[in-house]
MDAnalysis code that builds the backbone (N, CA, C; Angstrom):
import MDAnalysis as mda
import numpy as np

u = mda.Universe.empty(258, n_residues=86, atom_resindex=np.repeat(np.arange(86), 3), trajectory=True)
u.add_TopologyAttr("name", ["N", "CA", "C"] * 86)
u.add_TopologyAttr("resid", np.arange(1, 87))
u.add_TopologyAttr("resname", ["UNK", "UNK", "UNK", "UNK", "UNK", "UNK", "UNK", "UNK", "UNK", "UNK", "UNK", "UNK", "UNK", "UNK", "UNK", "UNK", "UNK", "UNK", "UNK", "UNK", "UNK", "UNK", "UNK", "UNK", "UNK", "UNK", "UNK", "UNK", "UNK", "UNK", "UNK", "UNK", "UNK", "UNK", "UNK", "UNK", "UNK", "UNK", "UNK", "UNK", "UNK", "UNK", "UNK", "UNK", "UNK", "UNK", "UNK", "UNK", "UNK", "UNK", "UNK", "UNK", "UNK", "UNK", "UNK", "UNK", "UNK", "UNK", "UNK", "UNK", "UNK", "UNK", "UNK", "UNK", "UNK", "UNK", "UNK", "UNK", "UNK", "UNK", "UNK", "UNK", "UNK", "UNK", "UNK", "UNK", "UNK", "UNK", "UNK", "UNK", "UNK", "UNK", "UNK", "UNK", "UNK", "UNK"])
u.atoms.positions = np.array([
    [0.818, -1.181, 0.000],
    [0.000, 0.000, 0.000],
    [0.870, 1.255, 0.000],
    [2.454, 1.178, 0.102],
    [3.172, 1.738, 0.047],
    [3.023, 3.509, -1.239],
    [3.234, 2.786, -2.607],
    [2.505, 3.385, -4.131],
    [1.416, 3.641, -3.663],
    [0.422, 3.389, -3.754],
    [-0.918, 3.471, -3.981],
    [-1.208, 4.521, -2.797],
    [-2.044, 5.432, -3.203],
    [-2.620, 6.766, -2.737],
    [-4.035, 6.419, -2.608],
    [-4.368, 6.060, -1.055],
    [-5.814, 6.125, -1.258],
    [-6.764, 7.535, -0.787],
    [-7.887, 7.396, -1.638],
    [-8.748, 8.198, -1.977],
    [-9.240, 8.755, -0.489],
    [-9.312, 7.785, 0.283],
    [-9.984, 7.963, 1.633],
    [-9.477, 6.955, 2.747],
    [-9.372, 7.354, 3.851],
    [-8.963, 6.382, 5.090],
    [-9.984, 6.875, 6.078],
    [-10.827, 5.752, 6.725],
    [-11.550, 6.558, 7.547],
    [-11.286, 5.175, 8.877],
    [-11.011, 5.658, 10.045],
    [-10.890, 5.085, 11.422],
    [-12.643, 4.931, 12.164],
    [-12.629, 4.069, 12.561],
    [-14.032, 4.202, 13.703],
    [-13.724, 2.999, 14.630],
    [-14.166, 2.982, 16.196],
    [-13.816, 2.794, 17.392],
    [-15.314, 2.062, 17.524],
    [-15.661, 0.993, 18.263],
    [-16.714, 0.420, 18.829],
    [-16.768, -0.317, 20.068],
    [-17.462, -0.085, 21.064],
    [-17.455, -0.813, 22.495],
    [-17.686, -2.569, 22.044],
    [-17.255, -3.055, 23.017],
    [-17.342, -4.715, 23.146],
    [-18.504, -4.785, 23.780],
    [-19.406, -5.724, 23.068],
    [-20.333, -5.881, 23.954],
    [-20.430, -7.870, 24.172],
    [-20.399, -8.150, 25.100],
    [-20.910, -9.257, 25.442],
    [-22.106, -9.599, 25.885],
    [-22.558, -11.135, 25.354],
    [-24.046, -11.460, 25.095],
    [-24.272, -12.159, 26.461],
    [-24.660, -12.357, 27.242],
    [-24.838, -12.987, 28.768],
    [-25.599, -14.227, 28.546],
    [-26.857, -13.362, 27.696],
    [-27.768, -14.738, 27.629],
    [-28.270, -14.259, 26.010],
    [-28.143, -15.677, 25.199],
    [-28.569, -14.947, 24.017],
    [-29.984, -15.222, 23.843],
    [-30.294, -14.181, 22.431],
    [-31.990, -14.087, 22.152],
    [-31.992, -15.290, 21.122],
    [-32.759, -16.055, 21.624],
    [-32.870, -17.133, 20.671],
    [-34.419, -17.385, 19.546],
    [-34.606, -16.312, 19.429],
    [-35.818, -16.721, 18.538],
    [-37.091, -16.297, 19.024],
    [-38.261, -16.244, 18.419],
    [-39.706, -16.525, 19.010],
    [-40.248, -18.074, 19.332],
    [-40.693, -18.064, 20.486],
    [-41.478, -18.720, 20.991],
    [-42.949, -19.429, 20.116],
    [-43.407, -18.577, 19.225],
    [-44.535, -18.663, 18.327],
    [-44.008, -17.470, 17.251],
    [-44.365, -18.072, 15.991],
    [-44.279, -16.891, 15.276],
    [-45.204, -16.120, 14.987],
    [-46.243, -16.865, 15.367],
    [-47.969, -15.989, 15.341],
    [-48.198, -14.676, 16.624],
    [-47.872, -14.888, 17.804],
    [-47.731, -14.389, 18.910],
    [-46.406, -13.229, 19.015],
    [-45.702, -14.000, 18.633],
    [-44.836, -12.826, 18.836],
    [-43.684, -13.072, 20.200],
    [-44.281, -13.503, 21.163],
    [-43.344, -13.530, 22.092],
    [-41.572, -14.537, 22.596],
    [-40.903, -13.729, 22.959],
    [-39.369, -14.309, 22.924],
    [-39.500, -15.543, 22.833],
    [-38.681, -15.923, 22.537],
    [-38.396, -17.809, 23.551],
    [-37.791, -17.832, 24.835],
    [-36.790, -16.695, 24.795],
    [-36.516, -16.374, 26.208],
    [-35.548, -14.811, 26.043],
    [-35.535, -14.533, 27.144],
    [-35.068, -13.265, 27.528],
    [-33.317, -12.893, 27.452],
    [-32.946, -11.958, 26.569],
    [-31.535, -11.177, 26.746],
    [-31.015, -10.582, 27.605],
    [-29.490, -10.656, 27.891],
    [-29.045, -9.858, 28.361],
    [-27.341, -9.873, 27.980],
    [-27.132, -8.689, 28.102],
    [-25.869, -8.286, 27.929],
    [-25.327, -7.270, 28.304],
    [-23.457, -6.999, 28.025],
    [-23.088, -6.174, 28.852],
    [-22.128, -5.335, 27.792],
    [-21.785, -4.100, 28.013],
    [-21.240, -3.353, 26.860],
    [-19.899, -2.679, 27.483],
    [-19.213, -2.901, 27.244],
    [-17.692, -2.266, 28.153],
    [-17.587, -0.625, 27.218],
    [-16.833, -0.021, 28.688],
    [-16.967, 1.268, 28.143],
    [-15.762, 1.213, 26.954],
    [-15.629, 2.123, 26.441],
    [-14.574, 2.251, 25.099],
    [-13.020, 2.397, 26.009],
    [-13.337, 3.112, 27.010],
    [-11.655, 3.364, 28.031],
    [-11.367, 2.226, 28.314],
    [-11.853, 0.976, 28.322],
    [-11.569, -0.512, 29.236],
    [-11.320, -1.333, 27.835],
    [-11.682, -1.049, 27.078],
    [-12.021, -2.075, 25.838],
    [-12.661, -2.283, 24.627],
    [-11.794, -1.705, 23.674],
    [-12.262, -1.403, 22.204],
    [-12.000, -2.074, 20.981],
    [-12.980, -1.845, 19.987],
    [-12.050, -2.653, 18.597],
    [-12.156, -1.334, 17.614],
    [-10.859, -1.587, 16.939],
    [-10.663, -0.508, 16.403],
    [-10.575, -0.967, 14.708],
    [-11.027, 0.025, 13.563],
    [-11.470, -0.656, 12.105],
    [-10.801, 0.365, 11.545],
    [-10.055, 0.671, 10.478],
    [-9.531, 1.582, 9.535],
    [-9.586, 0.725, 8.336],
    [-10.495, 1.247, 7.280],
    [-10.531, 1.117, 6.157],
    [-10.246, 2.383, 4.748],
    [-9.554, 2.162, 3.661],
    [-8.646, 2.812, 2.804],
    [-9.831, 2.215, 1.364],
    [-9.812, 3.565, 0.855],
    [-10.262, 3.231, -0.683],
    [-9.720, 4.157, -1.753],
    [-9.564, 3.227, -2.713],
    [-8.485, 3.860, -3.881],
    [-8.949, 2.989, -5.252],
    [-8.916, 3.823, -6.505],
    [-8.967, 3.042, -7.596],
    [-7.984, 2.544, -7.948],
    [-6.733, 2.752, -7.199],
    [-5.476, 2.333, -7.698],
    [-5.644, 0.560, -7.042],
    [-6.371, 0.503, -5.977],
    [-6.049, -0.621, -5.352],
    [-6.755, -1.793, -6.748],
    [-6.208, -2.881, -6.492],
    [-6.470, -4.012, -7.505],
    [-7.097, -5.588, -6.449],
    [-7.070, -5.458, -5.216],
    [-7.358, -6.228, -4.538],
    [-7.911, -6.368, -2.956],
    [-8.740, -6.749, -1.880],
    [-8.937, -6.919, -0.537],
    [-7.478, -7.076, -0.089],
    [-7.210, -6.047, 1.090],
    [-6.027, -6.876, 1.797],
    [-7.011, -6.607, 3.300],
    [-6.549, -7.659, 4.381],
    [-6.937, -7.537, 5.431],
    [-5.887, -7.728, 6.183],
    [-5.867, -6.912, 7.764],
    [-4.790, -6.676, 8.772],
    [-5.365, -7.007, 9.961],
    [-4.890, -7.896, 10.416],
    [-5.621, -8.727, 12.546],
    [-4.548, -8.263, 12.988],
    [-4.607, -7.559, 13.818],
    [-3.334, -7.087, 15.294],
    [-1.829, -7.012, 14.370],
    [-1.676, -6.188, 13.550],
    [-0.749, -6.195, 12.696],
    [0.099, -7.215, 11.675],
    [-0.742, -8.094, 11.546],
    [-0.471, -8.652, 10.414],
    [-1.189, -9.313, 9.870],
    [-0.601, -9.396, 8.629],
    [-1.634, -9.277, 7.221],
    [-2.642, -10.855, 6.961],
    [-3.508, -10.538, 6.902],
    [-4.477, -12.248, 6.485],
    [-4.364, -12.696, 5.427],
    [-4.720, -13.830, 5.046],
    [-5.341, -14.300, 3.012],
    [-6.535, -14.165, 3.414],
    [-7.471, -13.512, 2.426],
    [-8.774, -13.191, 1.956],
    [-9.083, -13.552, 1.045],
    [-8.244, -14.874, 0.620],
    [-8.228, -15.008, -0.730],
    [-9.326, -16.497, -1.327],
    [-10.009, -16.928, 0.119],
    [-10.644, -18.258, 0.163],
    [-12.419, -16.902, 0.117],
    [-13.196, -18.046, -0.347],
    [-14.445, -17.186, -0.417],
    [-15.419, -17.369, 0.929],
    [-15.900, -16.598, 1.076],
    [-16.668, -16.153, 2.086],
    [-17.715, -17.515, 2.571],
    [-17.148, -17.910, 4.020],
    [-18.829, -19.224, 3.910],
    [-20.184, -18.605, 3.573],
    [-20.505, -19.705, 3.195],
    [-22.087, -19.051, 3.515],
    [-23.005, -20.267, 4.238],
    [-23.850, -19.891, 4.812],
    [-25.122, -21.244, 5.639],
    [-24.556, -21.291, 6.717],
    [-24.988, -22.473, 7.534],
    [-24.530, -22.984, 8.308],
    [-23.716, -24.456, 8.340],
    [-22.873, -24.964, 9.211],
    [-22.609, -26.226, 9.022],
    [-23.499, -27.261, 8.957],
    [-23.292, -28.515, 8.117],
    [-24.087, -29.609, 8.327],
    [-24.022, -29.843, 9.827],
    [-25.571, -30.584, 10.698],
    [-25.383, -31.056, 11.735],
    [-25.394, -32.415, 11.314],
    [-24.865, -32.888, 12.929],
    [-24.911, -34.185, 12.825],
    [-26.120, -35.269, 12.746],
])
């Protein structure tokens, strides 16, 4: 990314939130009501953050992706579904 001049870099910051108890669905889909009840907890941004910077350029020719400073392959395609169960 050295060459390449991108058009735009924009940074954004998001709290962690952890799921306590997850929402699993409706109970009825006619009714409406949970199957059961959520909860979760959201850490402030001073204790614990994830941080995203993304770059766009027509010069670029490809996805690169970066985890805790170093670089991924992006180069396998995206799953899609879920796994077979057993």
């Amino acid at each position: 990314m050295a060459s390449e001049k991108p058009l735009a870099v924009v940074t954004c910051t998001a709290p962690v939130n952890i799921a306590v108890i997850k929402y699993w669905g409706k109970r009825d889909e006619e009714s409406g009501p949970a199957h059961n009840s959520s909860l979760s907890v959201t850490l402030h941004q001073d204790q614990l953050k994830t941080t995203t910077t993304a770059a766009i350029s027509q010069d670029f020719t490809e996805d690169r992706v970066w985890l805790n400073g170093r670089e991924e392959d992006v180069g396998q395609p995206r799953p899609t579904g879920l796994p077979a169960g057993e």
